[in-house]
C-alpha positions in Angstrom: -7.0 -4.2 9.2 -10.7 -5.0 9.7 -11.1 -9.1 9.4 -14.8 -8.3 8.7 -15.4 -8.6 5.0 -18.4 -5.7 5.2 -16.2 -3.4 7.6 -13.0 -3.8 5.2 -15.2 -3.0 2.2 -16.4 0.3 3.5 -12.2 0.9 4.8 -11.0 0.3 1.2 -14.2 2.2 -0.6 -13.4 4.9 2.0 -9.4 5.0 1.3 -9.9 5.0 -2.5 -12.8 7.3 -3.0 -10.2 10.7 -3.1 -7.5 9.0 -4.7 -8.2 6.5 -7.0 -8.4 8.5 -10.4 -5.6 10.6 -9.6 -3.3 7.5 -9.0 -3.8 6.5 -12.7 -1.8 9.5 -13.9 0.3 11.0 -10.8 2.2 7.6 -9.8 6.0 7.0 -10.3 6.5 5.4 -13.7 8.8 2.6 -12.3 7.1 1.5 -10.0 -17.1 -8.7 -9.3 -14.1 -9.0 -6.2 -10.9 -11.6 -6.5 -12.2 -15.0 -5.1 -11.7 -16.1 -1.4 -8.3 -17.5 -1.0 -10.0 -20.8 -0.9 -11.6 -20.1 -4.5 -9.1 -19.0 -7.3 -6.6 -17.1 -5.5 -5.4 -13.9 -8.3 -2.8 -15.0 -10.7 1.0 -14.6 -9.0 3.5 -15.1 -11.6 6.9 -16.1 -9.9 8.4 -12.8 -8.3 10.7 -11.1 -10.3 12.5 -10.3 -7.7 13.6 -7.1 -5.6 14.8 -3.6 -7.1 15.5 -1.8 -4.0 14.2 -3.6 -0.6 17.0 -6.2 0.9 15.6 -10.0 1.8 15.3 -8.1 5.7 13.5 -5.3 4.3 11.4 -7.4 1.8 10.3 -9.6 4.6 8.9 -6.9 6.8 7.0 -5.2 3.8 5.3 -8.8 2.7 4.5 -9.6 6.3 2.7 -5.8 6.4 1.1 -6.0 3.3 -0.5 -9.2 4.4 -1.8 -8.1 7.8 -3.2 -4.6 6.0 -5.0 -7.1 2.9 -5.7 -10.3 4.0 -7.2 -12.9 1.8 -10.8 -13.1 2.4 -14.1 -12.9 0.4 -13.1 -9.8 -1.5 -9.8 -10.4 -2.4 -6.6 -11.9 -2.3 -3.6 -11.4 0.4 -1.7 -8.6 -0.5 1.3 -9.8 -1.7 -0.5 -12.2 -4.1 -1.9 -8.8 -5.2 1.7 -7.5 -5.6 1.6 -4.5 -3.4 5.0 -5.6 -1.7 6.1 -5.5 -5.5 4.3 -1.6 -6.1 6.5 -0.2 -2.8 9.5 -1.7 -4.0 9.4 -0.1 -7.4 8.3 2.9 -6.1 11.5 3.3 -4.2 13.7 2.3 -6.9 12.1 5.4 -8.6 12.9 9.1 -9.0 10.0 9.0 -5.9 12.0 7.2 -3.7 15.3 8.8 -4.8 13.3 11.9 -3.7 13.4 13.8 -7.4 11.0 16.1 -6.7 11.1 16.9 -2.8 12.2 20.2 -1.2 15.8 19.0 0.3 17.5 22.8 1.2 16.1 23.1 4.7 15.7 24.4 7.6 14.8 21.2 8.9 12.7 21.9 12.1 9.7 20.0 12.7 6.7 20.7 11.3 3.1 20.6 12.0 0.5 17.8 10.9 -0.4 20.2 8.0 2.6 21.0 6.7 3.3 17.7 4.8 6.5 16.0 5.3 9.4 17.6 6.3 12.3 15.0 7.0 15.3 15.6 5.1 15.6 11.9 4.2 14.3 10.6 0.7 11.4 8.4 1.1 14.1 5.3 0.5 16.3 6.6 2.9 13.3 6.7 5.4 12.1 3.2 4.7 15.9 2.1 5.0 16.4 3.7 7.9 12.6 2.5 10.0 12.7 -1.0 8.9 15.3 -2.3 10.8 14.2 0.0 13.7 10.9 -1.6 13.8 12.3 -4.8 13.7 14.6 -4.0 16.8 11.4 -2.3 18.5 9.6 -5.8 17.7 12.6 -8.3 18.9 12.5 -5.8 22.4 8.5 -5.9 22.6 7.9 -9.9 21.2 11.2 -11.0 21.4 11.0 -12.0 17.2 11.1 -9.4 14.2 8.0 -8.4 12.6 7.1 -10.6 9.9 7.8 -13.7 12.4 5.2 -12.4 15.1 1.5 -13.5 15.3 -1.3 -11.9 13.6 -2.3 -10.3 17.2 1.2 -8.9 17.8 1.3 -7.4 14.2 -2.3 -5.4 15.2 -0.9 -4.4 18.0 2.2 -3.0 16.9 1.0 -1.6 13.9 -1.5 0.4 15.7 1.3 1.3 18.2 3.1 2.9 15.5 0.1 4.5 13.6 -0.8 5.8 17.2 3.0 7.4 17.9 2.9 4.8 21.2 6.0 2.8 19.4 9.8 3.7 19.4 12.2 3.8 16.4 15.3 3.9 18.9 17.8 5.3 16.5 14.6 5.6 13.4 12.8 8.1 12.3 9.3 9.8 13.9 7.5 6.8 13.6 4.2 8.1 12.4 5.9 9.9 9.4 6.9 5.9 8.7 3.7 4.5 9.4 1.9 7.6 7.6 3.8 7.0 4.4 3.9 3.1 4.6 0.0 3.2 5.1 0.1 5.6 1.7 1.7 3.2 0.1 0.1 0.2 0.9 -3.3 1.9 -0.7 -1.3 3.4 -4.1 -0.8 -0.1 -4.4 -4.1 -1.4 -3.9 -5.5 0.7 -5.8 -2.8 1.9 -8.9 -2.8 0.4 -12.0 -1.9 -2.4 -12.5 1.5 -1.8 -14.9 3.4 -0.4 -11.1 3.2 -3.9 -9.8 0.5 -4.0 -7.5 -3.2 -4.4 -7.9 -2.7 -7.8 -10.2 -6.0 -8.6 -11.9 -7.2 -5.2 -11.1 -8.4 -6.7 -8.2 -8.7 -3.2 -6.3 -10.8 -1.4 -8.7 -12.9 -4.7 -9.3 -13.5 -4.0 -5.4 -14.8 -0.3 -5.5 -16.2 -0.7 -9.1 -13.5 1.8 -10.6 -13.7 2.0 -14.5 -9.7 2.3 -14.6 -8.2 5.0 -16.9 -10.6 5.9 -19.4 -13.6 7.6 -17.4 -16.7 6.7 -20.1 -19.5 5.5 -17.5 -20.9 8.9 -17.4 -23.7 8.3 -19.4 -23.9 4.8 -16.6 -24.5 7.5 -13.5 -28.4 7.7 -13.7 -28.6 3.9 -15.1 -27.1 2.1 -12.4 -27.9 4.8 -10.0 -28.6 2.7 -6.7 -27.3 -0.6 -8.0 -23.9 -2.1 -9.1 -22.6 -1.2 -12.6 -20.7 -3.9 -14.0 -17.4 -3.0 -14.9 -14.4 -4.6 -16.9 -11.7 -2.1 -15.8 -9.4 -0.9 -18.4 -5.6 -0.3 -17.5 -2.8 1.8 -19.4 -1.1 -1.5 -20.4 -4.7 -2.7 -21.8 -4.8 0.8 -24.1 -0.9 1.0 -25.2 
């Protein structure tokens, strides 16, 4: 959420650097930098429209997609990158359905390292915190989230990230945030054929090859200095 082009570089290198192979292979199967905004925003072909997330719920993810990826230098806003596309596939999935989660209890709550332990599917969860944090907005700013300023979004976002906001009748808000945050990167930083990172625009970012790995034999050659990449994708291969 860093409006400095140099700090949100280093934020995205740093969120992608553990993840960013692995979300080639591991994601649900539904589900140089992009020019300044001013430039030649990415390509946004018309939306296709909504699998899972409801016009309320659609609103509040493309209003936090925005604020997390703004258009700037490096790339476009996120929703012209499609991340608000990427979460709402991945809920319409056997991820969001919660296919492969523990659901038998107990449910007690757990510690920080013990992963998530709500009994709700990840689309329950999201069903259940959006119109929470919209009430928790309309009591805090008097409007719902995607119709508040760019200062009030910071604020509340970081409210919920810190636990200082309350989902009155919501889930533990930083299990929301936690998994929202999640998926704002996946889609970032996916391939491209989930719906988010359009033009590759992600791994353009952090110089990622895409799916197949050959710049080995690159490591000593650029070593110290940019490689130029043209990143490959699945749907580029199939």
């Amino acid at each position: 959420m860093d409006r400095d082009p140099e700090g949100r570089r280093a934020f995205l290198r740093g969120a992608v650097v553990s993840g960013a192979a692995a979300m080639t292979t591991t994601l649900p199967a539904t589900a140089a930098a992009q020019p300044a905004a001013g430039k030649a925003a990415a390509s946004a072909p018309a939306a296709p429209g909504y699998v899972f997330l409801s016009p309320e719920e659609g609103a509040f993810i493309e209003a936090v997609v925005d604020h997390m990826i703004p258009a700037d230098s490096l790339t476009a806003k996120g929703t012209d990158l499609g991340l608000h596309t990427y979460i709402d596939r991945a809920l319409a999935s056997g991820w969001g359905k919660g296919e492969r989660l523990y659901r038998q209890g107990p449910w007690k709550q757990g510690t920080g390292n013990q992963g998530y332990q709500l009994p709700m599917t990840p689309s329950e969860l999201y069903r259940a915190a959006i119109p929470a944090a919209n009430a928790a907005c309309v009591k805090a700013y008097g409007k719902t989230f995607d119709k508040i300023t760019p200062e009030q979004r910071e604020a509340f976002l970081v409210g919920m990230q810190q636990g200082k906001v309350t989902l009155e009748n919501g889930p533990p808000v930083r299990t929301f945030f936690g998994m929202l945050y999640q998926n704002v990167m996946e889609g970032m930083f996916a391939d491209p054929i989930y719906g988010g990172n359009r033009d590759k625009a992600g791994w353009k970012l952090v110089n990622f090859p895409g799916v197949i790995a050959t710049n080995q034999q690159n490591i000593d050659k650029f070593r110290d200095r940019k490689m130029p990449t043209n990143p490959l994708g699945i749907a580029d291969i199939s």
